[in-house]
C-alpha positions as CSV (number, residue, x, y, z in Angstrom):
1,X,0.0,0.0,0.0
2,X,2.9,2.2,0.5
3,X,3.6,2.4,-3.1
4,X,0.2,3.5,-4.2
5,X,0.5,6.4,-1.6
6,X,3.6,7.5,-2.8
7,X,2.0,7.1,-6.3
8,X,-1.2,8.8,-5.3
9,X,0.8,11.9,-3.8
10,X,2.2,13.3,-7.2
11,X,-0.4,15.9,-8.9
12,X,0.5,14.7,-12.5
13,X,-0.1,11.2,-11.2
14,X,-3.6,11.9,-10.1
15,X,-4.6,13.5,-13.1
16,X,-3.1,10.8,-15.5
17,X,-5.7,8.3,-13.2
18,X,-8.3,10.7,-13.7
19,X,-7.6,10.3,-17.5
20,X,-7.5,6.6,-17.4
21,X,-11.0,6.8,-15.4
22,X,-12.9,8.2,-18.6
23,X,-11.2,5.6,-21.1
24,X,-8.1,3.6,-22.4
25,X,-5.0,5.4,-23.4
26,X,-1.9,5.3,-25.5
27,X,1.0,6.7,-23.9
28,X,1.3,9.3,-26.9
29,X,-2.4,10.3,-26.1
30,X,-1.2,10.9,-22.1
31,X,1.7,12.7,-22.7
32,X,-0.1,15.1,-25.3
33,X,-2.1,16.7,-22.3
34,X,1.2,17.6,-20.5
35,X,3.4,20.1,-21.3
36,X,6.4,18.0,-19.3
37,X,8.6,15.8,-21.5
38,X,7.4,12.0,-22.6
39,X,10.3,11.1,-20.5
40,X,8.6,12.6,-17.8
41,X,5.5,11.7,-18.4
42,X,6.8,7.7,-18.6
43,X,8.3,7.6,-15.8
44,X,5.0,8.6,-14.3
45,X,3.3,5.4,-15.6
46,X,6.1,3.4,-15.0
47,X,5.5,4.4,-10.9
48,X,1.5,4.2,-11.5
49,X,2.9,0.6,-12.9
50,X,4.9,-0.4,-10.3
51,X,2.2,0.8,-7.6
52,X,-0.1,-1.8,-9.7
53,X,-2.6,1.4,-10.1
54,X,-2.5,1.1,-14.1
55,X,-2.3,-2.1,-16.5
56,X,0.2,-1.6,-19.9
57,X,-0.9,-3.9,-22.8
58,X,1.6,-4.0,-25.5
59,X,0.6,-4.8,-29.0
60,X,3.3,-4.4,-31.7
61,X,4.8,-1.0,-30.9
62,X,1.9,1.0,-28.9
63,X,1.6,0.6,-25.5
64,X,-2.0,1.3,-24.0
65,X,-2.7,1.8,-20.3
66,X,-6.0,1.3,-18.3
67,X,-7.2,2.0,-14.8
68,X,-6.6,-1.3,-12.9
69,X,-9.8,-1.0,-11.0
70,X,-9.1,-3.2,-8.3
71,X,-6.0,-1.8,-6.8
72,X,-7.8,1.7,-7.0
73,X,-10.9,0.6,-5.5
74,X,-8.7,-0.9,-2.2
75,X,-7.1,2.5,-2.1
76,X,-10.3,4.5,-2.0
77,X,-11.4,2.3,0.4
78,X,-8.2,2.1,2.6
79,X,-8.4,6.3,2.1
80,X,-12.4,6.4,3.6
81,X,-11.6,4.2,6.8
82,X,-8.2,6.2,7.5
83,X,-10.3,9.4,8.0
84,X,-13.1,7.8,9.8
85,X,-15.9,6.8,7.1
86,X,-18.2,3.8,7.2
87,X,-19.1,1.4,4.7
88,X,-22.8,0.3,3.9
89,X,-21.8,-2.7,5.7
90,X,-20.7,-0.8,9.4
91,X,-24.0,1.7,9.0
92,X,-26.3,-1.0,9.8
């Protein structure tokens, strides 16, 4: 979980997610909406990668990422209970 924090806490990060929350995206189509280099801008996936928040499917030579849901969904949860807030299943 540590990772995903650290992932979590860069700005550029979060709005990459936020990107990869409306639909599938090339790594050209990410770094187009930043005016940082592509270098930067990959080693930003590569530590969304490494957190396990995004998944990287290769085919031939484009590389497309997509929200791994799971991992995000156990962060947003892990985020709620740290500050105190209740699930459906602890309101009843």
């Amino acid at each position: 979980m540590k990772d995903v924090w650290n992932a979590m806490a860069d700005p550029t990060r979060r709005e990459i997610l936020s990107m990869l929350r409306k639909h599938d995206m090339t790594a050209g189509e990410i770094s187009d909406s930043f005016t940082v280099s592509g270098a930067t801008v990959s080693h930003h996936l590569k530590t969304l990668r490494e957190a396990g928040l995004i998944i990287a499917e290769k085919d031939k030579q484009t590389i497309t990422y997509s929200l791994n849901m799971t991992v995000f969904q156990d962060f947003l949860k892990g985020v709620a209970e740290a500050f105190g807030a209740k699930g459906e299943e602890n309101e009843k």
